[in-house]
N, C-alpha and C positions, 0 to 999 in steps of 0.2 A: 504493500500500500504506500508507494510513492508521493501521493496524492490528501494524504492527511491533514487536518487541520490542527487537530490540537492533539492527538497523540502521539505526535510527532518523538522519536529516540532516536540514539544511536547504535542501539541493541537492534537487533533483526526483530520485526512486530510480524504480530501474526493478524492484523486487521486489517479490514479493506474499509474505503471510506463509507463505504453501506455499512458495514460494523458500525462503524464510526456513531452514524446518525443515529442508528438504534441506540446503541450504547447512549446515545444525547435525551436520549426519551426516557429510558429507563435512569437515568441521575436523576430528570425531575418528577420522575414519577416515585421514585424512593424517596427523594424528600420531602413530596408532600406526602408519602404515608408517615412518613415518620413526623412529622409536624402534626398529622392527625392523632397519633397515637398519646404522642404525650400533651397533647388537649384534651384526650381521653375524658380522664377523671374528673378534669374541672369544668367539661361540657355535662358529662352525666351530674352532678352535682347539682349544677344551675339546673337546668332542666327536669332532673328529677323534683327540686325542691318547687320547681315554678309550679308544674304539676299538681302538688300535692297541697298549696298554698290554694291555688283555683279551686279543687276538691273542697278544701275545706271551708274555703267563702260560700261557695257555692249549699252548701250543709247549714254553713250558717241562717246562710237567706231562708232556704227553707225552715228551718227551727225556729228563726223569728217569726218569719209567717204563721207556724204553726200556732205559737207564743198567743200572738194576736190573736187569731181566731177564734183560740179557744179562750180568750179573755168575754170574747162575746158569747160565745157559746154557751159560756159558765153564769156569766153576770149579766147581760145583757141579751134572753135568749128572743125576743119578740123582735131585735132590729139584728140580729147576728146572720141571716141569710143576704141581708143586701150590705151589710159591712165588711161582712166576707170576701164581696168582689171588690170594693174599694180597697182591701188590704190586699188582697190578689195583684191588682195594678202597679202600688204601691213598691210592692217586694220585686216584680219584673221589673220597674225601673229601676231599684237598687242595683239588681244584677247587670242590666244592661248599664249602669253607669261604670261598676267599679271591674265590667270586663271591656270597658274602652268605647262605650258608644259616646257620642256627643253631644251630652242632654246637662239640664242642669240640674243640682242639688235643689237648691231653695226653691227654683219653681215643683219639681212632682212631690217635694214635703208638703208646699203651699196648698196645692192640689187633693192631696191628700185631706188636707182638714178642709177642705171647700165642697170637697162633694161628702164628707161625713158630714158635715153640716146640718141638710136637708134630711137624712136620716136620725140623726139624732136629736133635733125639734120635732121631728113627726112622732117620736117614740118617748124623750125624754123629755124636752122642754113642753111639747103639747100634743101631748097624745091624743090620738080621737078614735073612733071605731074601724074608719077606712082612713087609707093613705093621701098625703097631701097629691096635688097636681101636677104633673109635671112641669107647668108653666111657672107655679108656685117654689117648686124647688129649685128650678135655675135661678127665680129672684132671690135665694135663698143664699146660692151658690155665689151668685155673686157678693154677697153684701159681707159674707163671714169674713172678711179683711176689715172691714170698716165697723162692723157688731164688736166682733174679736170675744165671742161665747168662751173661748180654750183659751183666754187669758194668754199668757206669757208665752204658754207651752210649746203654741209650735216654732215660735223664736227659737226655744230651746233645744227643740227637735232641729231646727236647721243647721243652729252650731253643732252640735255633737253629729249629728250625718255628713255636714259640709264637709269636715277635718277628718274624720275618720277614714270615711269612705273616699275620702281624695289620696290618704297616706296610702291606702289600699290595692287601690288600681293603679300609681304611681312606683308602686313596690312592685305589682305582677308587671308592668309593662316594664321599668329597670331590668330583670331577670330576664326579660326577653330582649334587652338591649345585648345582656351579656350573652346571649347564647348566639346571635348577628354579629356581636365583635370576632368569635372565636369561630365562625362559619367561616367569617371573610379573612381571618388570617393562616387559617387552613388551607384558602383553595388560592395562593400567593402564584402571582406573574412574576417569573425570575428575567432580568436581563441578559442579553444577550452574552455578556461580559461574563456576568454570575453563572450560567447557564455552562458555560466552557469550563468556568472554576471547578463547576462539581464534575465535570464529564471528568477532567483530570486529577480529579482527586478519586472520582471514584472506580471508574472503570479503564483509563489509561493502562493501569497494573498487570491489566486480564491481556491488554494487547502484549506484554512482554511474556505471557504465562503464570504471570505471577497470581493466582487467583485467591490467595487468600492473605493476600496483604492488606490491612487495613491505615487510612493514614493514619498519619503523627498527629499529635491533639492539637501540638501547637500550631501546625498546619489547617488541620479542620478547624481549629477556632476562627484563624484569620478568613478561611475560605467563608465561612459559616454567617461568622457576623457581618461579613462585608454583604451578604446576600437579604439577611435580615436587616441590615441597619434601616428598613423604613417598618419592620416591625415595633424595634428600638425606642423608636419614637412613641409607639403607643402607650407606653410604660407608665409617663408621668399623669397621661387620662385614664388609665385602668388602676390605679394607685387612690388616683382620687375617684373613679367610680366605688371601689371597695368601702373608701370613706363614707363616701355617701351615702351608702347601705347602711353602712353602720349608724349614722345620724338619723336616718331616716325611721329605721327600726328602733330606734331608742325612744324617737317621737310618738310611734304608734302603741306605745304601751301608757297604762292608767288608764284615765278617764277616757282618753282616746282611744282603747282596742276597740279593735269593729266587733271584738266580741262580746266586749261589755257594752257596747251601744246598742246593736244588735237586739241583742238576749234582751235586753233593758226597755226595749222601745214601745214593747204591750202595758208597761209603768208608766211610762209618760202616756200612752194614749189614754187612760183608765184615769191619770190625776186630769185628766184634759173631759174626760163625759165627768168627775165628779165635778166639775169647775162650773160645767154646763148646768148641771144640775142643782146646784145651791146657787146660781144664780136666774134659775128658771124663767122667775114671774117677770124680774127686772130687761132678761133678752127680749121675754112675748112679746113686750111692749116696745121695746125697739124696734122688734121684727115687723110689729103693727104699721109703725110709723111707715118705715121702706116698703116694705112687699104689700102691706094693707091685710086685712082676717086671713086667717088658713082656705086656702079655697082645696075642698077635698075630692076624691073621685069614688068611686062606688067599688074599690078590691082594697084586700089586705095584702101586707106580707108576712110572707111563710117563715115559719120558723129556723130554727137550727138544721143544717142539715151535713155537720161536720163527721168524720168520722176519724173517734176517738182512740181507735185502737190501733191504727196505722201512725199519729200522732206518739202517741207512746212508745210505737217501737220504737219510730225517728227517733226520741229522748232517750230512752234507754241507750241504742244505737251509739249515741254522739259523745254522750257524757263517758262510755268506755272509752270512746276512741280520745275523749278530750280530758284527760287525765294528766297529759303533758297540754301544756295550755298552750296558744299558739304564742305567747311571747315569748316560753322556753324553744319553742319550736325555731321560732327566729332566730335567736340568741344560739341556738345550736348551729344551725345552717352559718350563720356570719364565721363564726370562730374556727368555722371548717373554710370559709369562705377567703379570710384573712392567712390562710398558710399560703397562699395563692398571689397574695401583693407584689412579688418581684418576679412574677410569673414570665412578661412581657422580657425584662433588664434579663434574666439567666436563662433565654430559651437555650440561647446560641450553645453556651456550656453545657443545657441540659442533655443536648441534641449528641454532641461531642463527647459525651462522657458516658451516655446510655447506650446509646446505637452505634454510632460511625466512626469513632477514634477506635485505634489498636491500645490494649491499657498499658501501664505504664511499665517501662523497660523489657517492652517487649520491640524487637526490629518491626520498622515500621514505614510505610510510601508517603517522602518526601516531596512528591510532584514531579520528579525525576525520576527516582532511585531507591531499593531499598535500603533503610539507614537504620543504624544502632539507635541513635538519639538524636533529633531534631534540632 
């Protein structure tokens, strides 16, 4: 092989320049297995944890819903069939918020006590034998901002769902930042230059016969990091991404877990109808003033129609599974998460010192030659 580009010796080669180019394919194609492999760990990691973080919001949501429902169910059984859908709604937008859609907080909270409103003057502040009007309940609907029957509450509700639930879906879409970073530093376009570096460091050897030489470290490091050095750079943003997990996570715990909010939320709705309710006489008559008498229609609504046993399993179900609480949970994931900070800064040596160097004082391929010591 007269004709060589970069395997070029003075030893008699046993390649043709078609070797050549194979051999040019199979260098980057081993280094990107090998750049895969030891992302390994810390791709399953991420991923497995994002996983199981979604699982368990997702559990949450439903256990809150349940929460609620059966608040009506229990205590409220004459209005618990049409509050039931309103907490239905309610709990789909939580999910659809905190898995990335683009809805807001304050308004489906708002929403939420705007259309329980109408239900709960038809049942609690002024009950009557048949249900109000529909036309009546949308003036109804409308006016529960400017009445304010639920006092402070659903202020309250907005804070604690706004914060929580933002740390929440800002925490699962982070985890899926990191699992994009380590995609795209996996599937690396080598230069032309880099390209050559590895065909000679790695398969050159095979053209002299030599096929089980591995290089010198100090050789692979130079080769290595000069190929990486736009890796390199990622170092000092995935240094501070790890940070910022860790701050983030610190934030989401107390008052702010989505689980203590969550779990918490059939509490506040319950101080929010008793609110209604010891101020009964005094709403009617607001209500009078805005919307004018109850205008009524000639059907009831139906009861309770929850089923309690499926409910139960869910709690039973959760509270085994929720015995490590998700702030230990967290707190675990990070501290596993944090051995990983100079991940980016030591790939080059990781790469060099696991797979592709020959170890130490052992004869080894200099780019040339085989050599005692480098």
């Amino acid at each position: 092989g007269v004709d060589l580009q970069v395997c070029t010796s003075r030893n008699p080669t046993c390649c043709t320049k078609k070797m050549e180019e194979r051999y040019q394919i199979a260098a980057k194609q081993d280094i990107q297995q090998v750049l895969q492999t030891s992302s390994a760990t810390l791709k399953f990691l991420i991923s497995r944890n994002a996983a199981a973080f979604q699982e368990t919001f997702e559990m949450l949501i439903r256990l809150a819903e349940n929460y609620t429902s059966t608040l009506f169910c229990t205590a409220y059984r004459n209005m618990a069939a049409e509050a039931t859908v309103r907490v239905q709604e309610f709990f789909t937008d939580v999910g659809l918020f905190i898995f990335g859609t683009d809805i807001n907080t304050e308004e489906f909270v708002n929403t939420f006590f705007d259309t329980l409103f109408p239900v709960v003057y038809n049942h609690v502040i002024n009950p009557g034998l048949t249900d109000i009007s529909l036309e009546y309940a949308e003036c109804l609907r409308m006016a529960r901002r400017d009445i304010r029957p639920f006092g402070n509450i659903p202020k309250k509700a907005i804070g604690q769902m706004g914060r929580s639930l933002l740390s929440s879906r800002t925490f699962l879409q982070a985890l899926n930042l990191g699992i994009e970073v380590i995609n795209t530093t996996d599937h690396l376009h080598f230069s032309k230059d880099c390209s050559r570096a590895l065909l000679r460091m790695q398969y050159c050897p095979h053209c002299q016969g030599l096929m089980r030489s591995k290089p010198c470290m100090g050789y692979c490091l130079n080769i290595i990091r000069a190929c990486l050095a736009n890796i390199a750079e990622i170092d000092l943003h995935w240094r501070g991404y790890i940070q910022s997990l860790e701050e983030l996570s610190s934030a989401m715990s107390g008052t702010h877990d989505i689980e203590h909010v969550l779990l918490n939320f059939h509490s506040l709705v319950n101080d929010a109808l008793v609110q209604a309710h010891i101020h009964g006489p005094e709403l009617s008559e607001q209500v009078k003033k805005i919307c004018g008498p109850p205008v009524r229609k000639p059907t009831q609504s139906p009861g309770c129609s929850l089923d309690q046993n499926k409910d139960n399993q869910g709690l039973k179900m959760f509270s085994r599974d929720s015995e490590e609480t998700l702030t230990n949970r967290r707190k675990e994931f990070i501290s596993h998460l944090r051995l990983y900070r100079a991940f980016y800064s030591g790939l080059a040596d990781q790469l060099c010192s696991n797979e592709l160097a020959a170890a130490d004082g052992l004869p080894c391929w200099n780019g040339e030659d085989v050599v005692k010591r480098y």
